[in-house]
BABAKOL-713568 format. One record per atom (N, C-alpha, C): x, y, z; residue in one letter. Coordinates in steps of 0.2 Angstrom, whole numbers, plus 5000, padded with zeros to 4 digits. Atoms other than C-alpha are relative to their C-alpha. Layout:
// residues N
XYZA/...
// end
This chain:
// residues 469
500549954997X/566354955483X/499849975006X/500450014992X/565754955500X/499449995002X/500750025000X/564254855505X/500149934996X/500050045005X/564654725490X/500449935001X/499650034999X/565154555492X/500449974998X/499450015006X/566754515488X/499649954994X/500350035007X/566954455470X/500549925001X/499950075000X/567954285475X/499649985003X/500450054997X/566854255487X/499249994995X/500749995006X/565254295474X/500349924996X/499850055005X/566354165463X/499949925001X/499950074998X/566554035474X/499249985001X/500550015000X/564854035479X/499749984996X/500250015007X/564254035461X/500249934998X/499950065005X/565153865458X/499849945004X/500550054997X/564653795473X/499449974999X/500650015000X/562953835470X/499749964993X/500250065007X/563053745452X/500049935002X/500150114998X/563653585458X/499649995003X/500550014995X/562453585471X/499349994996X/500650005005X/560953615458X/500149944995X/499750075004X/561853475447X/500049965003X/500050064996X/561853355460X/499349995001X/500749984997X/560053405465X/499749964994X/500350045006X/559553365447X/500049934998X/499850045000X/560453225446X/499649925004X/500250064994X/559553135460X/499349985001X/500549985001X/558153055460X/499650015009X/500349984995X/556653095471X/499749955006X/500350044994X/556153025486X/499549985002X/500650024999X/554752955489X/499350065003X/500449954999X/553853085499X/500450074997X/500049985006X/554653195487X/499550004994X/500650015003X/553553125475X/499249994999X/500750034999X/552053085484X/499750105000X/500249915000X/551953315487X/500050024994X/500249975008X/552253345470X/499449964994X/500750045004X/550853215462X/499550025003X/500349974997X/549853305476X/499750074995X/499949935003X/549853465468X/499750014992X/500549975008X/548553495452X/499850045000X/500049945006X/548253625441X/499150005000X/500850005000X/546253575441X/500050015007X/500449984994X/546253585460X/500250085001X/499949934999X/547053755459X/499550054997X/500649985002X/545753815447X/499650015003X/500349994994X/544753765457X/500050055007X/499949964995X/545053855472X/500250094996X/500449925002X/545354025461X/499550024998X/500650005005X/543854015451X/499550055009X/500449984996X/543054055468X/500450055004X/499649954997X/544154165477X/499950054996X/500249935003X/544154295462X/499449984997X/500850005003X/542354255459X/499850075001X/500349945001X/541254405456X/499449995008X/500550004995X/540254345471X/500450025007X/499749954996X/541754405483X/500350055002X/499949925003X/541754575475X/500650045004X/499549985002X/543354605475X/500549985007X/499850044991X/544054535495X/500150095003X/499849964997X/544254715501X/500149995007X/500050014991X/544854745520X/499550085002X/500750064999X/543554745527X/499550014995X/500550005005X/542154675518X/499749934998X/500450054999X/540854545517X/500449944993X/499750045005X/541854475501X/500549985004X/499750054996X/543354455513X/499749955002X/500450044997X/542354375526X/499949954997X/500250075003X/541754235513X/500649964999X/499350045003X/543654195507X/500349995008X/499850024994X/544154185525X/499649935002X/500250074997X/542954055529X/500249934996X/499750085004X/543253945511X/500849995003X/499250004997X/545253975516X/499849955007X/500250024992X/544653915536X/499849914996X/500450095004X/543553735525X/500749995000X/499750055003X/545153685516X/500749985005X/499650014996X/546353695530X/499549955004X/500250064996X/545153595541X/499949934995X/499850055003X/544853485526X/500649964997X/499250015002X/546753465525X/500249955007X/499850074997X/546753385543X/500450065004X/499549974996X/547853535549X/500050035006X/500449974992X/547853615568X/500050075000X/500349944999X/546953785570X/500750035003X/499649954997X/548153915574X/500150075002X/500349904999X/547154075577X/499849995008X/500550004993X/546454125593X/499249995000X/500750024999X/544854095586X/499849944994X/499850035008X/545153925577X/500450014998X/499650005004X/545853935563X/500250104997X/499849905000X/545654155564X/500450035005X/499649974995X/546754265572X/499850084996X/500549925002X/545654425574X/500350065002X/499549925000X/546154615573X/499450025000X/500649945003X/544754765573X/500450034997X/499649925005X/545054915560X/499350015001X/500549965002X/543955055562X/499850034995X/500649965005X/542655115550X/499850055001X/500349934998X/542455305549X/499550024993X/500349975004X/541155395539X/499550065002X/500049944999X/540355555537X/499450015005X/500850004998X/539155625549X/499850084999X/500549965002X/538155765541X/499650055002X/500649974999X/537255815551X/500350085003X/499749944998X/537356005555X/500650024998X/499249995003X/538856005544X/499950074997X/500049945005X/539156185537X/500650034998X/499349995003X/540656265526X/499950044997X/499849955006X/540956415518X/500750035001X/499149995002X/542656475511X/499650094996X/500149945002X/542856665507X/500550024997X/499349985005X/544256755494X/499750074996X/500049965003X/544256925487X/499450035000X/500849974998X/542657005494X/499449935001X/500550045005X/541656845488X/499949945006X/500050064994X/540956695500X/499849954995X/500650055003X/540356515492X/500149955005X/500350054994X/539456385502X/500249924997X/499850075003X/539956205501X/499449955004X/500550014996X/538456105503X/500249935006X/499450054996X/538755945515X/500049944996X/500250045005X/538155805501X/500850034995X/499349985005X/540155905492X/500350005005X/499550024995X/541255855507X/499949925003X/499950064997X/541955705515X/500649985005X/499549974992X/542755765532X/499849955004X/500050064994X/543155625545X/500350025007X/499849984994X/543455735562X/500049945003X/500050004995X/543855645575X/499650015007X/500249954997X/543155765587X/499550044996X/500349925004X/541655915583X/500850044997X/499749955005X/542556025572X/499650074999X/500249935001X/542356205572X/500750055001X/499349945004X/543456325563X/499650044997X/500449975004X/542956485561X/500350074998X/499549945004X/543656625549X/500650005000X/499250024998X/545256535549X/500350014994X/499749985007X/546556585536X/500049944997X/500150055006X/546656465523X/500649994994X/499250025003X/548256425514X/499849954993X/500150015007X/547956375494X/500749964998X/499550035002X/549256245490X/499849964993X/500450015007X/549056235471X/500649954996X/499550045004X/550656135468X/500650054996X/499249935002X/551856305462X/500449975006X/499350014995X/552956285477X/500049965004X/500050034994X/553256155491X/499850025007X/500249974995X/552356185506X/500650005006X/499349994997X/553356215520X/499750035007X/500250014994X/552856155539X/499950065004X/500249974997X/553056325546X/499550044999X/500549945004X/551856415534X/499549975000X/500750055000X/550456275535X/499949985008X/500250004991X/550556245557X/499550025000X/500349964999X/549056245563X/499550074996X/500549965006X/548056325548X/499649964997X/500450045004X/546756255538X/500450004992X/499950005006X/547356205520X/499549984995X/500450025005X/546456175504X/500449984994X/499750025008X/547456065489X/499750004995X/500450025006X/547056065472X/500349944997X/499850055004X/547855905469X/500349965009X/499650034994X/548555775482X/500550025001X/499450004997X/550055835492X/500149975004X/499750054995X/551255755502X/500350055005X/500049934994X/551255865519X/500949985002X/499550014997X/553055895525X/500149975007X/500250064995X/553855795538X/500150085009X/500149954996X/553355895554X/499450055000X/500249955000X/552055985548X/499149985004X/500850014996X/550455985557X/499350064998X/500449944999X/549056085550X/499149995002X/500550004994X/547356125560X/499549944993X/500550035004X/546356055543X/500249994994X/499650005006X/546955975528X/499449974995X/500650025006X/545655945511X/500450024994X/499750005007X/546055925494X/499449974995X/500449975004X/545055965480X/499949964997X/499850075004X/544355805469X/499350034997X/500750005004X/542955785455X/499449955004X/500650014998X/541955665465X/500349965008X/499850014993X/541955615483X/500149915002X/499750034998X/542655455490X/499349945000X/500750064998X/541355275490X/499949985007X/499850014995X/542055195503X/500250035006X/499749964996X/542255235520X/500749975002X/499250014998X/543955255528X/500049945005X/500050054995X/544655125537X/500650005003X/499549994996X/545855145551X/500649935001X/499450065000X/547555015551X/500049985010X/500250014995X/547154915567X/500750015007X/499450004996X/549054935573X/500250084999X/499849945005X/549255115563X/499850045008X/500349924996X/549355285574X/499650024999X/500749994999X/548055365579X/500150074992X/499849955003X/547755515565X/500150075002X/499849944996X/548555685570X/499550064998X/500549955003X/547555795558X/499449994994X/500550025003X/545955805551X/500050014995X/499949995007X/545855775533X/499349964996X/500950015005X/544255785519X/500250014993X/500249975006X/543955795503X/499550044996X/500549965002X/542955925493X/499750004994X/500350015005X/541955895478X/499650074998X/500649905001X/541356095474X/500150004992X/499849975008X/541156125455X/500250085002X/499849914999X/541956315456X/500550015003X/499549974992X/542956305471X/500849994997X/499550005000X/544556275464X/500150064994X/499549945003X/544656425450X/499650065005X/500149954994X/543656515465X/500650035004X/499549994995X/545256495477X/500650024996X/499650025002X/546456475466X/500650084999X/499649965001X/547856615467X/499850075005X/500249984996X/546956685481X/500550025008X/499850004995X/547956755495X/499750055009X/500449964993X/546656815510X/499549954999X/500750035000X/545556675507X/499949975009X/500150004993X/544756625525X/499549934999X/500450044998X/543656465531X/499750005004X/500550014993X/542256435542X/499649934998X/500350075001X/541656255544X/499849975007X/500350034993X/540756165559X/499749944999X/500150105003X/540555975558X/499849965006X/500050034995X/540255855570X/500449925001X/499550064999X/541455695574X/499649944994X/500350045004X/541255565560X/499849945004X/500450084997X/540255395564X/500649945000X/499650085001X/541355245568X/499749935003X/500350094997X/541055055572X/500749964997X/499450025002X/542354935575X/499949944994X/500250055005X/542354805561X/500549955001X/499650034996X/543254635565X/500449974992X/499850055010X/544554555549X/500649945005X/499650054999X/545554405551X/500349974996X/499750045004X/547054315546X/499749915003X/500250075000X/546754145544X/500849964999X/499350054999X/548254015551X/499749925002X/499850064999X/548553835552X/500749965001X/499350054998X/549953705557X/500049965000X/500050065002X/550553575551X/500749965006X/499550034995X/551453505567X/500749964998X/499350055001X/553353425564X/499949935002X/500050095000X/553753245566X/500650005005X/499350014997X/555453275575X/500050035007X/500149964994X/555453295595X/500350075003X/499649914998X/556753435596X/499850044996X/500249965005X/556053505580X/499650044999X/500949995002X/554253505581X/500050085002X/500049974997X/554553655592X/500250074996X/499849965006X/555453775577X/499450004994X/500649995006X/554353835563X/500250034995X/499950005006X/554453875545X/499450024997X/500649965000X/553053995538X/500050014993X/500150025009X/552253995519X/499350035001X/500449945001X/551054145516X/499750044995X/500249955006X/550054265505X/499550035003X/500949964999X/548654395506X/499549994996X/500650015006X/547154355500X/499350055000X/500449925004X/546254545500X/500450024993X/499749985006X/546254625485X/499650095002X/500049905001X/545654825480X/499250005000X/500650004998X/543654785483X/499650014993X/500449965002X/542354885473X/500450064995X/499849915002X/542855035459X/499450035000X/500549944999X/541755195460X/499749984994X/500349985008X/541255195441X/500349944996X/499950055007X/541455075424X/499449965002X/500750065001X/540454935419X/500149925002X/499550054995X/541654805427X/500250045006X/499849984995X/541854865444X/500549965006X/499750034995X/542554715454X/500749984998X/499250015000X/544354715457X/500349905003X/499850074998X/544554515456X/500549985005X/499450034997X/546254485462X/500349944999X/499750075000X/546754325453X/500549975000X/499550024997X/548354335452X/500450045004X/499649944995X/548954485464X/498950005005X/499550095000X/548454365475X/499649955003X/500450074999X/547154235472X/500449945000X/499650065002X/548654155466X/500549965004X/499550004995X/549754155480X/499649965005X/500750024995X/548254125491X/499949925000X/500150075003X/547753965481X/500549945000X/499550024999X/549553925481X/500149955007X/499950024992X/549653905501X/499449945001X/500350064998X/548153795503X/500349924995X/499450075002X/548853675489X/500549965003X/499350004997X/550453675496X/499849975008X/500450044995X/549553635513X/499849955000X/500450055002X/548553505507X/500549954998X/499550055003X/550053415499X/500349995006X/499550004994X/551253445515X/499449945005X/500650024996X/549653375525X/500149935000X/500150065000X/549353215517X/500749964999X/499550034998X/551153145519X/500049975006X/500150044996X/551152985531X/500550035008X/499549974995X/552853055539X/500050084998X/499849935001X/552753245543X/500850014997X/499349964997X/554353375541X/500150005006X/499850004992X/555353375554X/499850045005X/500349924996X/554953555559X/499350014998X/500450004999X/553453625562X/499850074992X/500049955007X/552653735545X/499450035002X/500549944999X/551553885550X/499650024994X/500449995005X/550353925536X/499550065000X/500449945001X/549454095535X/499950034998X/500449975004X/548554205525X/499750075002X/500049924997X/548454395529X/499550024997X/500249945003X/547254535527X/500450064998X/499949925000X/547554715522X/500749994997X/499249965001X/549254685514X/499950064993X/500449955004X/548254805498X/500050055002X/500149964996X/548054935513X/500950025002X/499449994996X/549854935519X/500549925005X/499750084996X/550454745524X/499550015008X/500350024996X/549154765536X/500149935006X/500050064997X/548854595542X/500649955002X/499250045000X/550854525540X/500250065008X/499949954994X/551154705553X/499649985007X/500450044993X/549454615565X/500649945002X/499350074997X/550754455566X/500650035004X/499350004998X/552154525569X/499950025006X/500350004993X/551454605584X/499549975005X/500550034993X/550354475590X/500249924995X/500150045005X/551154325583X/499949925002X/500450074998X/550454145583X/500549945002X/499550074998X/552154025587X/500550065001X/499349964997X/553854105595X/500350034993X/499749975003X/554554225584X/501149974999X/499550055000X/556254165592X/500149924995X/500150085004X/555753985583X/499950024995X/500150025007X/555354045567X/500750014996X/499350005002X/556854005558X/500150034993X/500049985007X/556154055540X/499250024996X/500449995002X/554754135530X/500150024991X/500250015007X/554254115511X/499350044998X/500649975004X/552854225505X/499849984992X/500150025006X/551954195488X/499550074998X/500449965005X/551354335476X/500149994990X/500049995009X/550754345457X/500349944998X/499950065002X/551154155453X/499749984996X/500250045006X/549954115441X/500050014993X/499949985008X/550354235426X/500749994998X/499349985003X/551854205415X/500050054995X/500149965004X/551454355403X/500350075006X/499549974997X/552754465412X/500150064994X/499849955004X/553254635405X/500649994997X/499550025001X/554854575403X/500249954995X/499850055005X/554554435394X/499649945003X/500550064996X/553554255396X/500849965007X/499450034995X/554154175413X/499749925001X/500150055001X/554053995409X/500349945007X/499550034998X/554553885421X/500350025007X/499649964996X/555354015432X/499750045006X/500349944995X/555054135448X/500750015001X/499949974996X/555954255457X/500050005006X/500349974992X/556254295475X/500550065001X/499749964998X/556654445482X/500250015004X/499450034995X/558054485491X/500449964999X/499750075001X/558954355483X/500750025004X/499550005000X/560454405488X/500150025009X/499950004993X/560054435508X/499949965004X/499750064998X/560054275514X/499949964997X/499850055002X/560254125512X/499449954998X/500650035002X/558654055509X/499850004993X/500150015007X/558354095492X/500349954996X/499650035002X/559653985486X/499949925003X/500350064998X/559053845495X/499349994998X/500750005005X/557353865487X/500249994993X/499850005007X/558253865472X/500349924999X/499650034999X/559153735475X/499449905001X/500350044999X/557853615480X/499350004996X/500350005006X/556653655468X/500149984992X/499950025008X/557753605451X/499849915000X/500350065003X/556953415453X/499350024997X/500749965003X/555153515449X/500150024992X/499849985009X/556153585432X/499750065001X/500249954998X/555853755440X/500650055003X/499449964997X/557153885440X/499850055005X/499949964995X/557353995454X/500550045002X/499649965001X/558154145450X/500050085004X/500249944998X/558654315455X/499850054993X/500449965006X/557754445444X/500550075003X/499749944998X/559254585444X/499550084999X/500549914998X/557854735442X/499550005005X/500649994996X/556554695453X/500349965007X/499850054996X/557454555465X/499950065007X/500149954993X/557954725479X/499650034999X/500749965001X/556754835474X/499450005002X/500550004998X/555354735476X/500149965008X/499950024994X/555954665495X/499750035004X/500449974995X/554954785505X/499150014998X/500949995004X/553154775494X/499549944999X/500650045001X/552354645499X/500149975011X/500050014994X/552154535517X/500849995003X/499350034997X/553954445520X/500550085004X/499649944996X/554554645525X/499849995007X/500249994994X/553454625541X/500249955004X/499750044997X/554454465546X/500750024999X/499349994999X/556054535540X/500150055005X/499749954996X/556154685551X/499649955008X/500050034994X/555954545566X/500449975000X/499450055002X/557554455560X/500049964997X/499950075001X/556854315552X/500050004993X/499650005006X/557554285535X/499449974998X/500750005005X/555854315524X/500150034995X/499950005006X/555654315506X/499350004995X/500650025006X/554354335492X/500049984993X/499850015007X/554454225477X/499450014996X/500349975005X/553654295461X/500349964994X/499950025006X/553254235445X/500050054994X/500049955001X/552654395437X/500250075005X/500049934998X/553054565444X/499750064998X/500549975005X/552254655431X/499650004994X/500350045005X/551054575421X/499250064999X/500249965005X/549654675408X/499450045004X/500849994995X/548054675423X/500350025007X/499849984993X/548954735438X/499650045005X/500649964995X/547754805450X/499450054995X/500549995007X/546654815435X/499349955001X/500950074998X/544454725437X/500349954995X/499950045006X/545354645421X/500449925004X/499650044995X/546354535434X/499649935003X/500650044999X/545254375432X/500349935000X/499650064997X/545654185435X/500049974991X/500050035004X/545154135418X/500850024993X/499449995004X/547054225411X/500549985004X/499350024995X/548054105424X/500149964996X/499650085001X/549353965418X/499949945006X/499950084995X/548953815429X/500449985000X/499450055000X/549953715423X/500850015003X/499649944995X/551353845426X/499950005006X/500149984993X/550753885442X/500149915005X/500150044999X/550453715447X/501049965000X/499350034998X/552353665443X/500250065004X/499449974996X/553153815452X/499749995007X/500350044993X/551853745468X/500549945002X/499550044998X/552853595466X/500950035002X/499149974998X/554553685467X/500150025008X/500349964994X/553853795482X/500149945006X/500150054996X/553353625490X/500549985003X/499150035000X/555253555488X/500350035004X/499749964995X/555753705496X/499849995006X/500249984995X/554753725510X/500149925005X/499850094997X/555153515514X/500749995000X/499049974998X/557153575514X/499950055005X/500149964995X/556853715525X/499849965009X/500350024995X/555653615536X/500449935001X/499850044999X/556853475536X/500550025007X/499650004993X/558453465551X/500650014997X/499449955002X/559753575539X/500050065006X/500149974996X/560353715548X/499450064996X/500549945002X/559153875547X/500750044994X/499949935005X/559454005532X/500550075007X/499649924996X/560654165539X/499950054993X/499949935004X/560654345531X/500849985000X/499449995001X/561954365523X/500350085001X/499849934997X/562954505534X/500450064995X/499649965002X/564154555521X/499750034994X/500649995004X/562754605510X/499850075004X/500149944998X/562454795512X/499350025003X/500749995000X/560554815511X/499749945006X/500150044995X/560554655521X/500050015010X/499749994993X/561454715537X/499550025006X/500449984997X/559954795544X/499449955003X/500550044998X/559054635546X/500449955005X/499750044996X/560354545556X/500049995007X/
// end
């Protein structure tokens, strides 16, 4: 089949890649081999979650004063690691996103259907103009989910959903709102690299209004608002470098990553804070251990190892999309990048993952295989997960390095485990011990990579891959 790589070549591969693993196994560890992985404990990772998903940084949203404090501990343990600042400020590398919310004042809105008018107070909307807003007696277009809307019968019109739609592509109409039981907590916040918004869009909280409108075809709008309030609000990744020991080398870099935002505040329940401990305290916790170990080795890797920690990948990869546009070491140079998500739980949908991770993509380049490869003296398989391996290749950061060329990966432990963007997502249901061996594995890896083999390639004859070459 076209795209697929051949099946001798698949085979040879396969047997290379055993004896390679069986030689691997076979041999013992090096010394700074094992000075990285007796680095690497289960009670310092604890550590470090315990406080990350604590309830005191209620929940890391982007932005959010609970970021802000995990930025700064992440900031402490790189400097207490000894490593070199790699932001523009320090050890941050600053972005704004804007903070829109509603301004009220002189807001007024009334919707008419069938002889009849009702008034929407302004305390029941949560419109974010741009610009004053004033629409007046404007037809009104009732999209209730019977038929797909359809760009030229919404241009330029005001709409009103009774459930969230997804606007066709092309379609631009003058005002979009969609009908919810209660209005939104939080204000919106704008992606600091994102286009600008084309149309303005609200939500409406009316008890009535939607068996008011509903089935209505002459209904009409009139509403008059005034530009929502903004202020820029500042978020940061948080980078460091573990400079190389090789003079041709030091200059090449090798990158090891996680986000350490998670989903903030819920609106309602009696648990409200979206922890994040292992989607991705764990990941997070992961990178500075793994720092810390790489660190205190007398002799560095020979290449240079990039270390950073994104905001907003919860929002949209955010903070991985701020890098790649503004990014802290030659892109040309980076010859490889390893992301880390959901590493602390073994309680997989699938089944307990003992021992084991994932990476995604395995099969477009060559990197995975090498992480594999160098990780069986840890006792730490590193396998491709045939349901989730391509699937999940573009959901998380390593996509915002792959659409730069550089053969980047996310290795997982769970994919789907019981708390998943759940407040229930707490530090006290992580395996250490686990997590702490698949840090030593991860370690192994990123000391092969960062050695003076050649760099990892995409693999061309790999369909899905082609596009990253």
């Amino acid at each position: 089949m076209a795209g697929r790589i051949p099946r001798q070549s698949v085979a040879t591969a396969a047997v290379l890649l055993l004896a390679l693993l069986a030689t691997a196994a076979d041999q013992p560890l090096a010394p700074d081999q094992r000075a990285v992985m007796d680095h690497i404990s289960a009670d310092s990772l604890r550590g470090h979650l315990s406080f990350l998903s604590s309830d005191l940084l209620e929940g890391r949203a982007t932005p959010s004063r609970g970021l802000d404090l995990a930025a700064e501990y992440l900031a402490a343990q790189f400097r207490r690691a000894g490593l070199e600042p790699a932001g523009d400020d320090g050890y941050f590398q600053t972005a704004t996103v804007t903070v829109r919310e509603p301004n009220r004042e002189g807001f007024s809105m009334t919707v008419s259907a069938g002889g009849r008018t009702m008034t929407v107070a302004p305390e029941e909307a949560y419109i974010l103009p741009v610009a004053p807003l004033r629409v007046d007696d404007a037809e009104l277009v009732i999209a209730d989910g019977s038929q797909p809307l359809k760009a030229d019968a919404i241009n330029g019109k005001a709409v009103i959903a009774m459930q969230r739609v997804r606007l066709p592509q092309g379609a631009r109409p003058a005002l979009m709102l969609t009908l919810a039981p209660a209005l939104p907590m939080a204000p919106q916040v704008a992606n600091p690299e994102g286009p600008a918004q084309p149309v303005t869009t609200g939500v409406i909280a009316k008890p009535g209004l939607a068996d008011f409108v509903r089935g209505a075809t002459d209904a009409r709008i009139t509403l008059h608002g005034k530009a929502a309030y903004e202020k820029p609000v500042k978020v940061r990744n948080v980078a460091a470098i573990l400079r190389g020991s090789d003079p041709q080398l030091r200059d090449t870099y090798v990158m090891l990553s996680a986000h350490y935002d998670h989903l903030g505040i819920a609106s309602a329940g009696e648990d409200r804070i979206y922890n994040g401990a292992n989607d991705d305290g764990s990941g997070t916790s992961s990178v500075v251990e793994i720092a810390s170990a790489l660190a205190a080795l007398p002799a560095h890797p020979k290449r240079s190892v990039l270390f950073v920690m994104f905001f907003g990948e919860e929002r949209g990869l955010w903070g991985s999309r701020y890098y790649a546009t503004h990014p802290l070491v030659p892109l040309a140079q980076t010859i490889a990048s390893l992301n880390l998500e959901q590493i602390g739980r073994t309680d997989d949908a699938d089944g307990p993952q003992i021992k084991s991770a994932s990476v995604t993509g395995y099969d477009y380049s060559e990197l995975p295989a090498i992480v594999a490869d160098a990780a069986q003296p840890a006792g730490v398989k590193v396998y491709k997960n045939p349901k989730n391996s391509d699937a999940y290749f573009s959901r998380s950061d390593n996509q915002s390095l792959a659409d730069l060329g550089i053969p980047a990966h996310t290795l997982c432990v769970a994919y789907d485990f019981p708390d998943y963007h759940k407040v229930s997502d707490s530090w006290d249901k992580i395996d250490y011990d686990n997590m702490a061996a698949v840090d030593r594995a991860v370690a192994l890896g990123m000391m092969r990579l960062a050695s003076d083999a050649p760099p990892p390639k995409w693999y061309q004859q790999y369909s899905p891959a082609q596009r990253y070459v």
